[in-house]
C-alpha positions in Angstrom: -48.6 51.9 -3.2 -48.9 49.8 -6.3 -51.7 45.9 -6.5 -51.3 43.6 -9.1 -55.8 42.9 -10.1 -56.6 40.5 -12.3 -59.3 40.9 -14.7 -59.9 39.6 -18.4 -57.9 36.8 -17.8 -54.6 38.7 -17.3 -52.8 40.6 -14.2 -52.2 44.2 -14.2 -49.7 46.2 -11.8 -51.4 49.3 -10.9 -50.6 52.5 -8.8 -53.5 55.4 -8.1 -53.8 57.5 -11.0 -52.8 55.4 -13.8 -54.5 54.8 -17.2 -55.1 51.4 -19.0 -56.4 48.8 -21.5 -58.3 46.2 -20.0 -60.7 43.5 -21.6 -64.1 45.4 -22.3 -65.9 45.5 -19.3 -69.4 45.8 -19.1 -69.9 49.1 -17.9 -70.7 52.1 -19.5 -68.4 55.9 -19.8 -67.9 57.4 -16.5 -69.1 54.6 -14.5 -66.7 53.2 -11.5 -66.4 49.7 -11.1 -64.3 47.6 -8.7 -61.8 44.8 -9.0 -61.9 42.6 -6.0 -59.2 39.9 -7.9 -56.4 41.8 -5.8 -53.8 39.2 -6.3 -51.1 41.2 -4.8 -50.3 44.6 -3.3 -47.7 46.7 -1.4 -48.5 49.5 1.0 -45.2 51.4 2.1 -42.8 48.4 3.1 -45.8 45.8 3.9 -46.1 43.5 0.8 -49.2 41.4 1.4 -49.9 38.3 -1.4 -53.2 36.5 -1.6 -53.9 32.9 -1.5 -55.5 33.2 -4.8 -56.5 36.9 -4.2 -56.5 38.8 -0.9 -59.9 39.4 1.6 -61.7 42.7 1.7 -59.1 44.1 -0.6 -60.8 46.0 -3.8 -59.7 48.5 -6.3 -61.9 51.3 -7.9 -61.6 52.7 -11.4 -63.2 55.0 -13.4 -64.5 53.5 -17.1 -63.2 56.4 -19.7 -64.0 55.2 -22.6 -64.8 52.1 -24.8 -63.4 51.5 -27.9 -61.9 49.0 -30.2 -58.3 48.2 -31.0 -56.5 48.2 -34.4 -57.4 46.1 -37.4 -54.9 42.9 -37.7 -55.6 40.9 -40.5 -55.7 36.8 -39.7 -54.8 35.4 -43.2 -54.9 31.2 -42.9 -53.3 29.0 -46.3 -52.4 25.5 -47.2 -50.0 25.7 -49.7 -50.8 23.8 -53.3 -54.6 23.4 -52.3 -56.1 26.2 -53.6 -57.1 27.2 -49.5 -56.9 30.8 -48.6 -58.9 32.1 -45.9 -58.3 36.4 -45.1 -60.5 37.9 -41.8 -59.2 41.2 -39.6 -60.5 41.4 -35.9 -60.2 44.5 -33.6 -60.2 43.2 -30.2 -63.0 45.7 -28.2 -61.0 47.1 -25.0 -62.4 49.5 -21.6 -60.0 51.9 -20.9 -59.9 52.6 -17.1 -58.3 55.2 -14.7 -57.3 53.7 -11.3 -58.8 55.8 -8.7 -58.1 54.1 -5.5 -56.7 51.1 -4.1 -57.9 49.7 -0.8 -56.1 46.6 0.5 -58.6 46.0 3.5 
């Protein structure tokens, strides 16, 4: 039994049990929330795809941690005018465990 959830502005495929990087949620450590963007999912041989997403169909995960990603360094010239511009970013991430997946 795997769904393909949306969330952050990108699709995940996701079975019960498994461990991921999403877009930092709001939520704090050990808190469940629930993604109700199922775009897709498959339950034994039934394969069932939404019309954008499918009705009464939610999956829950556990929040383990929030964190930040690594440093990459965003270094902007023009050459022969004198224009140098150097910034790092660490995009923030939610890492969730997927505890259950209910297609309705």
């Amino acid at each position: 039994m795997y769904a393909v959830i949306e969330t952050g502005g990108k699709q995940y495929r996701v079975s019960e049990g498994d461990i991921l990087e999403v877009e930092k949620l709001s939520s704090e450590e050990n808190e469940t929330v629930e993604f109700s963007q199922v775009v897709m999912g498959k339950d034994g041989e039934a394969i069932k795809v939404g019309n954008p997403y499918l009705k009464e169909a939610k999956v829950t995960a556990r929040v383990l941690r929030q964190g930040r990603g690594k440093k990459i360094t965003v270094f902007k010239y023009k050459p022969k005018k004198n224009y140098r511009r150097k910034k790092g970013h660490r995009q923030p991430f939610s890492r969730v465990r997927i505890e259950n997946i209910s297609l309705g």
